[in-house]
Structures are given as C-alpha cells and as structure tokens.
C-alpha positions in Angstrom: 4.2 24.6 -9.6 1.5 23.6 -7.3 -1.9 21.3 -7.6 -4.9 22.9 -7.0 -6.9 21.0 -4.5 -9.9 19.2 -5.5 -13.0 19.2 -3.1 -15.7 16.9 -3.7 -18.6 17.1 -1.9 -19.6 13.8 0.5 -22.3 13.2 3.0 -21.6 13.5 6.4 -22.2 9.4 6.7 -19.7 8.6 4.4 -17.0 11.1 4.9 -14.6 9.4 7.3 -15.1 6.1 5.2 -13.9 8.1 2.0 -11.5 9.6 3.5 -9.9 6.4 5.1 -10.1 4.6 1.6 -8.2 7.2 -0.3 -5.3 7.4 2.8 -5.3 3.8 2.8 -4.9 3.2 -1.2 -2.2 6.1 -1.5 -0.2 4.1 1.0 -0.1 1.3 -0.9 0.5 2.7 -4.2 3.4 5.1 -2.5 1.2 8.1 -3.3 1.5 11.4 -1.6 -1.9 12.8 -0.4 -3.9 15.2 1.9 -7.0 14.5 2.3 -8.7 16.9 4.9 -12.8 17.5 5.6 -14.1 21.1 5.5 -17.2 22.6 6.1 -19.3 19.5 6.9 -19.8 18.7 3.3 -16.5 18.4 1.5 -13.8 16.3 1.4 -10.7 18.5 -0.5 -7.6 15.8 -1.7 -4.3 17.9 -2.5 -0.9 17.0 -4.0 -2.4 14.2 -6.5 -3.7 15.8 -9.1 -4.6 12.6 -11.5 -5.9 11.4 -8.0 -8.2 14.4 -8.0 -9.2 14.1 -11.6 -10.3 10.0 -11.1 -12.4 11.0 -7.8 -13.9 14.5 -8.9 -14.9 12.4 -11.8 -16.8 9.6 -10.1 -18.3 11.3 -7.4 -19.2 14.8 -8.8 -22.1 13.5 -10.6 -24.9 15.6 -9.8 -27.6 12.6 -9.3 -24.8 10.3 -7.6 -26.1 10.4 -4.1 -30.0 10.1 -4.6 -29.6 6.5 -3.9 -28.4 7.1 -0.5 -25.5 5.7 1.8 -26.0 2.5 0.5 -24.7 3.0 -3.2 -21.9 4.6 -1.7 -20.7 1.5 0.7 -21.1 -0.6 -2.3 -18.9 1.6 -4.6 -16.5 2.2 -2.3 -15.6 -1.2 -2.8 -14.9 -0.7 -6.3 -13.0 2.3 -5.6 -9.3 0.9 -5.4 -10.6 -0.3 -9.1 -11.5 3.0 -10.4 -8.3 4.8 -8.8 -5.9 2.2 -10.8 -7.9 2.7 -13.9 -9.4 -0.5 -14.2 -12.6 0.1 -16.6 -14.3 -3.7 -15.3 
C-alpha cells in the first residue's frame, strides 16, 4: 500500500535548511525518505508516514511563521527532538 506524501509549506529561506535536516536525521535513524521542493513553497516528504505526521504537525500551524526566519533557525535545532518524540 503506498504513503501519501505530505507537503508542508516552508519559506523560500528555510527550505534547503529543512530539507537538509530531515535527510540528515533519517540517515541516522536508518529511515527511508524523499524529501523534494515543489513550487517554491513546499517541501513534500514521502515514504515515512509517522515522519510526515510529526512535521505536518509542527509546522502546519497557521500563525507558525509570523515570527519570521529566525523562529525557524531556532526550532530547527529542536527538531531531531520533536522527530524522536521527545516532549522536553
């Protein structure tokens, strides 16, 4: 049966950071995932689907980016957290 991809929608300046996090984390945890950029505004993640679920979760939220490029720098560092399901 196959995943639906998930897209989530990124600003252009943090797009290749995004993507490079996710790549880099699914290496080390032996995960299997595409991550592609589409459209200049979303980033779609296939073949994880509990993957898909953590990151639509924590960056769909519709007032997520008013603080700007900054926010997201700072919680890309907490990101590996969120994808293992840490809740600290």
């Amino acid at each position: 049966m196959a995943n639906s991809p998930c897209r989530l929608r990124v600003p252009p300046a943090g797009r290749d950071q995004l993507c490079d996090q996710i790549e880099t984390w699914a290496k080390a945890n032996r995960r299997t995932v595409d991550v592609m950029i589409q459209d200049d505004l979303w980033v779609t993640i296939d073949n994880d689907p509990d993957l898909c679920a953590e990151l639509g979760a924590y960056f769909t939220c519709p007032a997520y980016w008013e603080d700007g490029f900054e926010k997201f720098r700072k919680d890309l560092g907490a990101l590996d957290g969120v994808l293992r399901g840490d809740e600290s």
